[in-house]
C-alpha positions as CSV (number, residue, x, y, z in Angstrom):
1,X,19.0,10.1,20.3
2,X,17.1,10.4,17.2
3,X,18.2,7.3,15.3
4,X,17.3,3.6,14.5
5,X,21.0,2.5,15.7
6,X,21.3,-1.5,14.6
7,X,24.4,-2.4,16.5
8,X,26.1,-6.3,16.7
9,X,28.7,-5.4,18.8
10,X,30.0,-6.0,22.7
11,X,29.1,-7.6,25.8
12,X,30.2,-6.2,28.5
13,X,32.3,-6.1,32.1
14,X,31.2,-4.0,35.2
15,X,29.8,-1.4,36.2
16,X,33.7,0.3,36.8
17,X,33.8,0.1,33.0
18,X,32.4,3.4,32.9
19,X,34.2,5.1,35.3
20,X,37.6,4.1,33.8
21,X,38.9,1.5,36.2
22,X,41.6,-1.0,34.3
23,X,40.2,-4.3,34.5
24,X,41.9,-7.6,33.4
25,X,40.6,-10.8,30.8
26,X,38.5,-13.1,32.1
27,X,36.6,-15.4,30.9
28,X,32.8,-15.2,31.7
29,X,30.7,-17.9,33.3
30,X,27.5,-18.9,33.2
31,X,24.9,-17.2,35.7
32,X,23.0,-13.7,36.2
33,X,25.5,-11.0,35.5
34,X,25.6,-7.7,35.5
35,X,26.1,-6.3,31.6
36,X,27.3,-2.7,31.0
37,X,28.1,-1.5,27.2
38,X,29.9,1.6,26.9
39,X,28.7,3.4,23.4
40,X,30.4,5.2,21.6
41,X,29.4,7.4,18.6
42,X,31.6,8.3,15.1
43,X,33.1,11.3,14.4
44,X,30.3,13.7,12.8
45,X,32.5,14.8,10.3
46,X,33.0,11.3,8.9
47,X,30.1,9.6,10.6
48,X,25.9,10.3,10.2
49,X,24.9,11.7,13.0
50,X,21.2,13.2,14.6
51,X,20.6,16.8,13.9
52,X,21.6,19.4,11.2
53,X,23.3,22.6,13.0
54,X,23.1,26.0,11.6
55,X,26.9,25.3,9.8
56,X,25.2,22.2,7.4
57,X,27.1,19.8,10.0
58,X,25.2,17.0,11.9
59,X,26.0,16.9,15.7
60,X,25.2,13.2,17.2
61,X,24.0,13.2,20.9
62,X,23.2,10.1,23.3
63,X,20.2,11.5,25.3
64,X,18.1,10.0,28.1
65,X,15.7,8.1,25.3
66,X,18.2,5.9,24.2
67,X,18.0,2.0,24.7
68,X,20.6,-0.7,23.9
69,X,18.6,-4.4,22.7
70,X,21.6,-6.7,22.8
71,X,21.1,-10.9,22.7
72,X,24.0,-13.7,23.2
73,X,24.8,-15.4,20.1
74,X,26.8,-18.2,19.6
75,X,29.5,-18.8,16.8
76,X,27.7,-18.7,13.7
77,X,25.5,-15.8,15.0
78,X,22.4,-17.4,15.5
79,X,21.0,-16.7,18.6
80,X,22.1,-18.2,21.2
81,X,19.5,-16.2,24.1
82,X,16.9,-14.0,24.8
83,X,16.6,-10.4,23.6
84,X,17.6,-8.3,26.7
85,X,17.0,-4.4,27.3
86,X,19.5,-2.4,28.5
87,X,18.8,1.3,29.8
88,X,20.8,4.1,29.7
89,X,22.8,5.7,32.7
90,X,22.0,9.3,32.2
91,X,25.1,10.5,34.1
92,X,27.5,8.6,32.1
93,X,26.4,10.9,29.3
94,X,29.8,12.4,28.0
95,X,29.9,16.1,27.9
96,X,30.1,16.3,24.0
97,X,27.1,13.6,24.0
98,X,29.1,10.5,21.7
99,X,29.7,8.2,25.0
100,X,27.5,6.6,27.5
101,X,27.1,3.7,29.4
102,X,23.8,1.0,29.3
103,X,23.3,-1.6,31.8
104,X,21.0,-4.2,32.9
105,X,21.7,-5.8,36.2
106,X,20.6,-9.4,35.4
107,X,21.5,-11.1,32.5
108,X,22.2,-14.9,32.1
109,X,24.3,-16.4,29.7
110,X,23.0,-19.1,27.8
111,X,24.8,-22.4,27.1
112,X,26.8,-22.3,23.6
113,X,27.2,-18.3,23.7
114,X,30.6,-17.1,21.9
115,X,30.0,-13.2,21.4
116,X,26.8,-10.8,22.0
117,X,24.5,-8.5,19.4
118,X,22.8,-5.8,20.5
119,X,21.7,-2.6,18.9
120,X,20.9,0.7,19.8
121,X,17.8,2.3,19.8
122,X,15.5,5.2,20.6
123,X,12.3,4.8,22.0
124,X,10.7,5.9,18.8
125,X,12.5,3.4,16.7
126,X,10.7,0.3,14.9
127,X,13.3,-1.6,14.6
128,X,12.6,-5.4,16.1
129,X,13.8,-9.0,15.5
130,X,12.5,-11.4,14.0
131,X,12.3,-14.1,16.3
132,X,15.4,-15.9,14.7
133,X,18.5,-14.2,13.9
134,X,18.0,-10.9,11.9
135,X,17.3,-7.3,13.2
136,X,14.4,-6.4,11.5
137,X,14.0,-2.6,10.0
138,X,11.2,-1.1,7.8
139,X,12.5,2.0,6.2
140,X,10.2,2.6,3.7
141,X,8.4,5.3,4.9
142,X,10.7,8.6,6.4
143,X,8.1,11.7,7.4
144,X,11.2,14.1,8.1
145,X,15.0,14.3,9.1
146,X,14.2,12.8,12.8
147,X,12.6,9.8,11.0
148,X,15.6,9.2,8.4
149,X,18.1,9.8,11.4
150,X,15.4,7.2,13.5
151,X,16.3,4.5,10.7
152,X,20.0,4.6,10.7
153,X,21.9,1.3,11.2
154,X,25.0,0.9,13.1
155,X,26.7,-2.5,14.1
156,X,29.3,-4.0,16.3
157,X,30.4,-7.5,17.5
158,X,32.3,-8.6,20.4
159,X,33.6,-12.2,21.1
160,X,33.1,-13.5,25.0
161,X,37.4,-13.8,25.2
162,X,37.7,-9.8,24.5
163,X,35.4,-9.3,28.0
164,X,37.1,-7.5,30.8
165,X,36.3,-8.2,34.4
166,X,37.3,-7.7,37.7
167,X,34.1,-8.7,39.0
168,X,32.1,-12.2,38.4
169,X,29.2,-10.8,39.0
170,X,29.8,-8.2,36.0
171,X,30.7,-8.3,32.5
172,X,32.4,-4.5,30.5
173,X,33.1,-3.9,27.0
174,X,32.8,-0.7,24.8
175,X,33.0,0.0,21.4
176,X,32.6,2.5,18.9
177,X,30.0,1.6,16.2
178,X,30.7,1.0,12.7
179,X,27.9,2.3,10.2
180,X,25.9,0.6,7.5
181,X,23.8,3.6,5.7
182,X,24.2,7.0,5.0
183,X,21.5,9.8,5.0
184,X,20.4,11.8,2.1
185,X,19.2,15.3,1.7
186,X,17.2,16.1,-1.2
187,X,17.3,20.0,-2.4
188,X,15.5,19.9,-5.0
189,X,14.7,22.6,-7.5
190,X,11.3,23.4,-9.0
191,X,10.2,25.3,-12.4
192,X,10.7,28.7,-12.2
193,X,7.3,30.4,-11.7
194,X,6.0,27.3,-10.0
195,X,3.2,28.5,-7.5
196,X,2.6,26.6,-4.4
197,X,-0.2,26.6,-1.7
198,X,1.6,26.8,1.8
199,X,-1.6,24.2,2.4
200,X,-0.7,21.7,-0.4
201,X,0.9,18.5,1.1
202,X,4.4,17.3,-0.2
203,X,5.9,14.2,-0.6
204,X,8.8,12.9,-1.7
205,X,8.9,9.6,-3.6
206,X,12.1,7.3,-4.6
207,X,10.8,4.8,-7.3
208,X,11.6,2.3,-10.0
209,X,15.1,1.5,-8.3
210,X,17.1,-1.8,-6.4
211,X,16.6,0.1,-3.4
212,X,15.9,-2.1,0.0
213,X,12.9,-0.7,1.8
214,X,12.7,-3.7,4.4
215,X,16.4,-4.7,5.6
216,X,16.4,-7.7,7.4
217,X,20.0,-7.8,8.8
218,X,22.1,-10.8,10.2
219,X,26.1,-10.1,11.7
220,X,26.0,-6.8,10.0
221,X,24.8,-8.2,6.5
222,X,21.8,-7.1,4.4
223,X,20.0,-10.7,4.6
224,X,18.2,-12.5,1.7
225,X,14.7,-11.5,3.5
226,X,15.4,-8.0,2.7
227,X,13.0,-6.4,0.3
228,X,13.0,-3.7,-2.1
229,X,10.6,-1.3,-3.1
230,X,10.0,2.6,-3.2
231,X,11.1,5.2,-0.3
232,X,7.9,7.7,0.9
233,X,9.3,10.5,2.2
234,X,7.8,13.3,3.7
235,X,8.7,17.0,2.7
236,X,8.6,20.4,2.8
237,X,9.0,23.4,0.4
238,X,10.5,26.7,0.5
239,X,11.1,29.8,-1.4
240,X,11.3,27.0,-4.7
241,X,13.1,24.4,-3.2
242,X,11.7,20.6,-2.2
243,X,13.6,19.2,0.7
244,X,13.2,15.8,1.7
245,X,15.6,13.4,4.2
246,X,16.2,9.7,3.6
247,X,18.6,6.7,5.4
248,X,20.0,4.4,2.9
249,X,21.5,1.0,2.8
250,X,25.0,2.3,1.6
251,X,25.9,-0.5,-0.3
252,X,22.6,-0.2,-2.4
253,X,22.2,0.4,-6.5
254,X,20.4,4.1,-5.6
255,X,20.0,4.3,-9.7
256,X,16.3,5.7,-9.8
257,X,13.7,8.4,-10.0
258,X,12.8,11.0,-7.7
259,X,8.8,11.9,-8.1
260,X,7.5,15.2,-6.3
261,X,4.0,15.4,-5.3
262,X,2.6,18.8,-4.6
263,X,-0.5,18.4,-4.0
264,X,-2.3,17.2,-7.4
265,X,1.0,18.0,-9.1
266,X,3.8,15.8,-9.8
267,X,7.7,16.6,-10.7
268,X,10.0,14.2,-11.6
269,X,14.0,14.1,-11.9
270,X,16.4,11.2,-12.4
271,X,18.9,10.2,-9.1
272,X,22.4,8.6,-10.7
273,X,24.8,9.0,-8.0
274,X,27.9,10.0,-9.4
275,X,30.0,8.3,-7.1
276,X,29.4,5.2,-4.5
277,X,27.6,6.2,-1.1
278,X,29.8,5.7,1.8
279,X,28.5,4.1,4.8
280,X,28.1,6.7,7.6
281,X,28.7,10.0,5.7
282,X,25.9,12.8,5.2
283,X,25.0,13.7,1.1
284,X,23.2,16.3,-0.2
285,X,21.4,15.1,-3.3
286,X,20.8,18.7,-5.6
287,X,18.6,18.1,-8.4
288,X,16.2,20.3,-10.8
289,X,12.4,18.9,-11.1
290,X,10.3,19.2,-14.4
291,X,6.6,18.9,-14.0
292,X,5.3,15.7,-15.6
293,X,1.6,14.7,-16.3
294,X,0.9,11.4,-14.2
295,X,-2.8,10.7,-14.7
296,X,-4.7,7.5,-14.4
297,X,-8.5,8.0,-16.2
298,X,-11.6,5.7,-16.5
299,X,-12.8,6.3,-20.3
300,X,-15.9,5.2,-21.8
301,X,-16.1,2.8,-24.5
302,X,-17.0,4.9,-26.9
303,X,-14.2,6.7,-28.9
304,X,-12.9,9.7,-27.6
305,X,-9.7,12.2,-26.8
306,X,-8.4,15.0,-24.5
307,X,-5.6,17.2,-24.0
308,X,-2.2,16.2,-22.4
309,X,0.1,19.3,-22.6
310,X,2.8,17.5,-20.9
311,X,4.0,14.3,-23.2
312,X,6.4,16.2,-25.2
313,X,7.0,16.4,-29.0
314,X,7.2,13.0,-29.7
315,X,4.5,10.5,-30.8
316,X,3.7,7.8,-28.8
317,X,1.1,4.6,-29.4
318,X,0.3,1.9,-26.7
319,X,-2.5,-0.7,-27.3
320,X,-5.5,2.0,-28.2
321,X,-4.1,4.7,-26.6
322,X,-2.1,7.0,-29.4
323,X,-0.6,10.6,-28.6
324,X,0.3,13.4,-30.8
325,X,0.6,16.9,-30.9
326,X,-0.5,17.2,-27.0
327,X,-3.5,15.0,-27.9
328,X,-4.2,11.6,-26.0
329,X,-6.9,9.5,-28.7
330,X,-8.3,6.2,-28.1
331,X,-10.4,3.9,-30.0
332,X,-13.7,2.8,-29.3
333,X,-14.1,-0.7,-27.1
334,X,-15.4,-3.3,-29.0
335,X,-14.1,-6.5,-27.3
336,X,-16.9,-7.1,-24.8
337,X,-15.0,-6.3,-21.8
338,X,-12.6,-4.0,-19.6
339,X,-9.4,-2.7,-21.6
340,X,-6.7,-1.1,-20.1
341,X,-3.3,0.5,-21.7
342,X,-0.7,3.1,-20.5
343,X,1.5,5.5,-22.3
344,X,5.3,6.2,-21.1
345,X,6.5,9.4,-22.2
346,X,10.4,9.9,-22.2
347,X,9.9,13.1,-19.9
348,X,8.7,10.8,-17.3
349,X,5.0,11.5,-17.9
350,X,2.2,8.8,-17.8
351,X,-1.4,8.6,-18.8
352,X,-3.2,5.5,-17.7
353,X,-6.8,4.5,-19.0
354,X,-9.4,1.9,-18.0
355,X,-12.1,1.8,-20.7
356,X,-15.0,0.1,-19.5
357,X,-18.8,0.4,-20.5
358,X,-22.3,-0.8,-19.4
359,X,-22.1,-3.2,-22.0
360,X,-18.8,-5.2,-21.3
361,X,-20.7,-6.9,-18.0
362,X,-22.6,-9.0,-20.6
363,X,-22.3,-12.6,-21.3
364,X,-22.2,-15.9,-19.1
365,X,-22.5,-15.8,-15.7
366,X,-22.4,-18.7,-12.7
367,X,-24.6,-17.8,-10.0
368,X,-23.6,-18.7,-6.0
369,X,-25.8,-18.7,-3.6
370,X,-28.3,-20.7,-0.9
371,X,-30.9,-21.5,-3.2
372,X,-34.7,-22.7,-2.2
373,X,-37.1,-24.3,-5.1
374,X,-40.1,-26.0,-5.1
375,X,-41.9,-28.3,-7.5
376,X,-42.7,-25.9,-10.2
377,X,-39.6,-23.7,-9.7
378,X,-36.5,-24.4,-12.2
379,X,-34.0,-25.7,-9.8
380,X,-34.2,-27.6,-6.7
381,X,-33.7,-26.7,-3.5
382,X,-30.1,-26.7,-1.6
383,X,-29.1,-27.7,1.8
384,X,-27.3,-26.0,4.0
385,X,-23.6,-27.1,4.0
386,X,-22.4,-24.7,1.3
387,X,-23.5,-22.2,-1.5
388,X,-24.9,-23.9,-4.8
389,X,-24.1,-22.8,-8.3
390,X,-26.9,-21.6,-11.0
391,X,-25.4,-22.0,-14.1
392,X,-26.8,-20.6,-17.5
393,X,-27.4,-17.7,-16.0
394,X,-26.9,-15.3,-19.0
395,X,-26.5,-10.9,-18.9
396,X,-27.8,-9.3,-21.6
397,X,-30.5,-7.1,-23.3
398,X,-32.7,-5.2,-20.9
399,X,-37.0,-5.9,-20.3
400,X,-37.3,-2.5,-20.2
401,X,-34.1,-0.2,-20.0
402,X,-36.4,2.4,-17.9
403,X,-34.1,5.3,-16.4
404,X,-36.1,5.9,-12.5
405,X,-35.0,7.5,-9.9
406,X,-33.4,5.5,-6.5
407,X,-33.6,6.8,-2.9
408,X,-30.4,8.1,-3.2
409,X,-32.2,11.0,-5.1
410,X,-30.0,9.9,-8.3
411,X,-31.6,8.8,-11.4
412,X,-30.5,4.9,-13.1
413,X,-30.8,3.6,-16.7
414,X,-31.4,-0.2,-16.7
415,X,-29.0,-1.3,-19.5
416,X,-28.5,-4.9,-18.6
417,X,-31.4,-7.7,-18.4
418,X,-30.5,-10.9,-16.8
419,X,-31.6,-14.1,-17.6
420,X,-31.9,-18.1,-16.2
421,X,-33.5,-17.4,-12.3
422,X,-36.5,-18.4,-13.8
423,X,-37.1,-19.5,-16.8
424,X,-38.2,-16.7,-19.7
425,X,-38.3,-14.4,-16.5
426,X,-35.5,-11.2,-17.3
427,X,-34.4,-9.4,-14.0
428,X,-33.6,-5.8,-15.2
429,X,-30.4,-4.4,-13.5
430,X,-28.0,-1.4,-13.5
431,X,-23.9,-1.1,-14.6
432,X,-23.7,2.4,-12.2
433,X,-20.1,3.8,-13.6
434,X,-18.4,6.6,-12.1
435,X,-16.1,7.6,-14.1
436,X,-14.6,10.2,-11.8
437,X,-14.1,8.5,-9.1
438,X,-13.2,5.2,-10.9
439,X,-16.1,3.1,-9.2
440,X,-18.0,1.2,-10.7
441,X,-21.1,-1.4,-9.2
442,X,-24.4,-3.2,-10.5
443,X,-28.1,-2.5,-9.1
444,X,-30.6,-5.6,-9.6
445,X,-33.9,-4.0,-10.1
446,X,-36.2,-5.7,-7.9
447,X,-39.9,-4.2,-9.4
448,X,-43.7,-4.7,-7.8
449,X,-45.1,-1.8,-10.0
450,X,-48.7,-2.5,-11.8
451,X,-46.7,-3.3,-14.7
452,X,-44.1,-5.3,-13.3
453,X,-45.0,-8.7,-14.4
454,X,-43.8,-10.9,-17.3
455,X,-45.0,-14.5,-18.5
456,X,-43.0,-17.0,-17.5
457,X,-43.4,-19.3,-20.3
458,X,-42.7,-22.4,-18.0
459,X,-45.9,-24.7,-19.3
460,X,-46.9,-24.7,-15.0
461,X,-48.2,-22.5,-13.0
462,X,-51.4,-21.9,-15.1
463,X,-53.3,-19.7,-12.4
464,X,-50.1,-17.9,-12.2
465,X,-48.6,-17.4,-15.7
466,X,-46.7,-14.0,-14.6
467,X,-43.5,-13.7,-12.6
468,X,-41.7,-11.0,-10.7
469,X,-38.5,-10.1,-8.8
470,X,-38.7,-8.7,-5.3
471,X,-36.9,-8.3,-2.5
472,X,-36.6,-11.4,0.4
473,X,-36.2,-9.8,3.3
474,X,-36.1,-10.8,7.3
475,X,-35.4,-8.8,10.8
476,X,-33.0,-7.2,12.1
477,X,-32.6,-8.0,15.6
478,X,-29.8,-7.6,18.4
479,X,-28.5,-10.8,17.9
480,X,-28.4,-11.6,14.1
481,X,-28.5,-9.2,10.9
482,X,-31.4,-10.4,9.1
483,X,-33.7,-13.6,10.8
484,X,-37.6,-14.1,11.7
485,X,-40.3,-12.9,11.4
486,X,-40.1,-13.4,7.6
487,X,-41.0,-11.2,4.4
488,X,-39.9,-12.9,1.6
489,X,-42.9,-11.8,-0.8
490,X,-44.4,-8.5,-0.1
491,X,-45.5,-7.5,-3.7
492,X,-45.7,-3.7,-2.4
493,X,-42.3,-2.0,-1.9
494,X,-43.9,1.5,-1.5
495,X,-46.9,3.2,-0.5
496,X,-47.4,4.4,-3.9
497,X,-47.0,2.6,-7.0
498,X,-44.6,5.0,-9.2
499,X,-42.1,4.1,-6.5
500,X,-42.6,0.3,-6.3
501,X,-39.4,-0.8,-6.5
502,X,-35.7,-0.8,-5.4
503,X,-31.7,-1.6,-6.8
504,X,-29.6,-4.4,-5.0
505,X,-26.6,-3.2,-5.0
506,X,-23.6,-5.4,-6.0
507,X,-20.3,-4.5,-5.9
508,X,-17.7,-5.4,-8.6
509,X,-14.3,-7.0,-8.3
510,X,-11.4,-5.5,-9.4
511,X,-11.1,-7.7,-12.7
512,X,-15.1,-6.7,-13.6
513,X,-15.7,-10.7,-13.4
514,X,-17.4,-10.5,-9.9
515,X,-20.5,-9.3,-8.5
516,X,-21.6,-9.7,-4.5
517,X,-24.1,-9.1,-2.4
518,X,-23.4,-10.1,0.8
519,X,-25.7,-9.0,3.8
520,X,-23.6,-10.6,6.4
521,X,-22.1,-7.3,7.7
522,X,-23.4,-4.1,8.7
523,X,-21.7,-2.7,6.1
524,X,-22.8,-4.7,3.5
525,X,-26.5,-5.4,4.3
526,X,-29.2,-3.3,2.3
527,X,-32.6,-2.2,3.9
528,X,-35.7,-1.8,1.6
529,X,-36.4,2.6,2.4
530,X,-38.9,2.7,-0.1
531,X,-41.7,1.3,2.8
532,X,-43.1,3.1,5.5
533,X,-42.4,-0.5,7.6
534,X,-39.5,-0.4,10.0
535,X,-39.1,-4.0,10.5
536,X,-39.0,-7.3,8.6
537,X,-36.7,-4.9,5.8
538,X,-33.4,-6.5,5.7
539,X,-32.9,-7.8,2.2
540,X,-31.5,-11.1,2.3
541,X,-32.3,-12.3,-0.8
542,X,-34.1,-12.4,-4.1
543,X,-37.5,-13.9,-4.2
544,X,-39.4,-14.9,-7.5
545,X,-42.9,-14.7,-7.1
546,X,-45.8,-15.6,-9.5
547,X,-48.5,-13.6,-10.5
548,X,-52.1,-14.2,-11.7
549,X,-51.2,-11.0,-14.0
550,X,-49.1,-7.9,-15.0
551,X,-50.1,-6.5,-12.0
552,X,-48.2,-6.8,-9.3
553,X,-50.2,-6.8,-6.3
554,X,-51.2,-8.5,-3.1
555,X,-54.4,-9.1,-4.8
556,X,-52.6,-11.3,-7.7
557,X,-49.3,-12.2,-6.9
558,X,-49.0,-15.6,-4.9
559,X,-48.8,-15.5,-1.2
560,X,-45.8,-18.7,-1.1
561,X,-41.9,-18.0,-3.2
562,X,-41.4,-20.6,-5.8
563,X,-37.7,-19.7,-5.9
564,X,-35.6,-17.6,-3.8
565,X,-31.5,-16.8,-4.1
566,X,-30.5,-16.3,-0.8
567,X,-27.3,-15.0,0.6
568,X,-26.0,-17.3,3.6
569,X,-22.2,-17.4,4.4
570,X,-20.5,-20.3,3.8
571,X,-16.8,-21.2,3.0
572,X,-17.1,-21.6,-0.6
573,X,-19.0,-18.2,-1.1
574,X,-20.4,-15.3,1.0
575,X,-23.4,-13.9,-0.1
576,X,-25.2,-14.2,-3.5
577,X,-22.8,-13.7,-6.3
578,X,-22.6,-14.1,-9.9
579,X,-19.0,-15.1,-11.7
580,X,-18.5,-14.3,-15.6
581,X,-17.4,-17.3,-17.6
């Protein structure tokens, strides 16, 4: 059968049970027994049943799929046994498919056990327990009619004195099932003239409602576990009409909107129920859709607009977002960070902007990381029991700002200069911002070009007075990502100077206040391409070398680090990363 059948209902008495032999009350002792539960299934005209016949009806079958889950409990319903399966007989089938008989030859009763609950299943169901006492069910997601008729619930109970026996070997029951949802049809109607793509997907959403999505269900009762959220459902279009399927908790508050997706467009209409939904009944849920705008943007900082034919006549103003006469404004972003604001129109469209810029990344940053020093570096070395903290470590005006091209074949403006690895020493980097795809990330611009170098300004070093950033880098090898043989200073990243250099690329958290490198995954590990070397290129970290000049060469720049930033794992931080204060 096609449905999610939750049933608390009967133990049972012998295998005669289903062949109509009159048995008398016993009571049932302790000891392997033979259960049988004789099913029964409602009425379709007043009970949800499995598939829709050509008539609108819905005809409800057992068939040789279905499985009955049923445990002892005791008096209070908490369970009392183990979970115990019970297949189905497929010649006790009933002609007109509502009856048939489950057994399991074997089944103990535990000490304390008063009644049994058991529901019935299909072998495509989900539903489970929860290793105490409720029946677990996630509903939240319904592809078609099979699915929503997969998550119906259906209970039952049945106290050890109502047992029949003749046998005391065997315990009968049966029962009919008593439902606790109800299945809904959506037809719903869109624009007239609205063109679809037979290829476009559509969906079906049920949003900003009370509706349980995760029932947890104890003795027949939505439990206090139960969740609520939105129902996905999957659906399909014809000749201008959406139609979707869902099962329901009846007893829920089904106040809420209905939001169609076709393909990149969305429709919207509100569901009131006019009247309470009764438990085990079929409704068909006819509503008209109006197309609605539902747009989430990333927006520059500068100040800006664009068109929004779908907010309706009336103004609307949220944060710096303003709309008027089909026109969405917003201000330019002044506050030195990421600014967000949404508009709700009373149509049910929304427009959603994140304004962000190169520029809101500066300011005061914390750096974390495995850090090695040596006398004339700035800070000393660390050991090896977690990552250390740089502080002072301060984003803001570029060396340089040079816009170069990466091996990516894409071209990069450096709009961010970062200062505090090393003393007057600025590390260009990247804000790389795609506003399209709603990315965003940060490229440190490791450099070893002829004009590379920069005075330190530290009052040591005075054979070396220049310092650069480059690349520390080890070996991949079959057993670790980046180890020995070494290349932590190799002051030519190319073989030709124009191309003497390379981004480490960072990626940003989802508050803009994070940025990690970590190379301790495949996936996260960067190789140096710009050399013709194959090995010895796994960037690890970021060296600071010192230079006898602006030239950054073998011939000048010192052979030895005097600082390096290096990203080891540990449990208080993965990689090298830098925190905004």
């Amino acid at each position: 059968m096609y449905k999610k059948i939750l049933t608390i209902f009967a133990l049972a008495a012998s295998l005669l049970a289903c062949n109509k032999v009159e048995n008398e009350v016993v009571a049932p002792e302790n000891g392997a027994k033979t259960l049988t539960i004789t099913a029964t299934l409602g009425d379709p005209a007043t009970r949800l049943s499995y598939s829709e016949a050509t008539d609108g009806s819905y005809k409800a079958r057992f068939n040789n799929d279905d499985v009955v889950w049923a445990y002892f409990a005791k008096a209070d319903n908490s369970v009392a046994g183990p979970v115990t399966k019970l297949a189905i007989d497929p010649k006790s089938i009933s002609f007109d498919g509502k009856t048939a008989c489950f057994r399991q030859p074997a089944v103990s009763i535990p000490e304390g056990s008063t009644k049994i609950i058991a529901y019935l299943a299909n072998t495509a169901n989900t539903t489970n327990f929860d290793g105490g006492d409720d029946i677990v069910s996630d509903i939240s997601s319904q592809a078609n009619l099979t699915a929503a008729l997969n998550n119906q619930v259906i209970y039952g109970a049945v106290d050890f004195k109502d047992l029949t026996s003749t046998n005391p070997d065997a315990l009968a029951a049966s029962i009919p099932f008593s439902y606790k949802t109800s299945l809904l049809k959506f037809s719903l109607a869109l624009p007239e003239g609205t063109e679809v793509d037979p290829k476009a997907a559509v969906s079906v959403n049920l949003t900003s409602g009370k509706i349980h999505n995760k029932l947890h269900i104890s003795g027949g009762v939505l439990g206090t576990k139960s969740e609520e959220g939105d129902l996905n459902l999957g659906a399909t279009v014809a000749n201008g009409v959406v139609t979707a399927y869902a099962a329901v908790w009846a007893a829920d508050d089904l106040n809420s909107k209905i939001f169609v997706t076709i393909d990149k467009d969305s429709f919207l209409a509100d569901f009131k129920p006019s009247a309470t939904i009764a438990a085990g009944k079929a409704y068909t849920v006819e509503r008209a859709v109006t197309k609605v705008s539902m747009e989430t943007k990333w927006i520059a900082d500068e100040a800006g607009s664009v068109e929004f034919p779908n907010g309706g006549a009336a103004a609307v103003t949220e944060g710096f977002l303003s709309y008027a006469d089909g026109k969405i404004s917003w201000t330019k972003n002044e506050t030195g960070k990421p600014r967000s604001a949404k508009l709700v129109f009373a149509n049910g469209s929304t427009f959603e902007a994140l304004q962000i810029g190169p520029a809101d990344f500066k300011g005061n940053y914390s750096l974390w990381s495995k850090r090695f020093g040596t006398a004339t570096s700035p800070y000393a070395s660390s050991d090896n029991s977690a990552a250390v903290e740089t502080a002072g470590i301060v984003f803001g005006e570029p060396l340089k700002g040079e816009t170069l091209q990466d091996v990516d074949g894409k071209t990069y403006t450096n709009q961010i200069g970062v200062k505090g690895l090393y003393y007057d020493g600025i590390m260009d980097a990247t804000v790389a911002i795609d506003y399209e795809a709603m990315t965003a990330r940060v490229g440190m611009f490791l450099d070893a070009r002829s004009t590379a170098g920069q005075l330190h300004n530290s009052g040591k070093l005075a054979d070396y007075p220049y310092v650069c950033f480059l690349p520390g880098m080890g070996t991949t090898t079959p057993k670790s990502l980046w180890a020995e043989p070494w290349n932590f200073v190799q002051p030519d990243l190319s073989t030709t100077d124009t191309a003497d250099y390379t981004w480490l690329w960072f990626t940003v958290s989802s508050d803009f206040t994070t940025l990690n490198y970590s190379p301790n995954s495949s996936a996260g590990l960067q190789y140096l391409k710009t050399d013709a070397k194959k090995t010895a290129n796994a960037i690890c970290a970021i060296t600071v070398a010192v230079s006898k000049s602006a030239d950054i060469s073998s011939a000048n720049v010192r052979t030895n680090w005097d600082a390096v930033y290096q990203g080891n794992k540990f449990n208080n931080n993965d990689g090298i990363t830098f925190i905004k204060k």
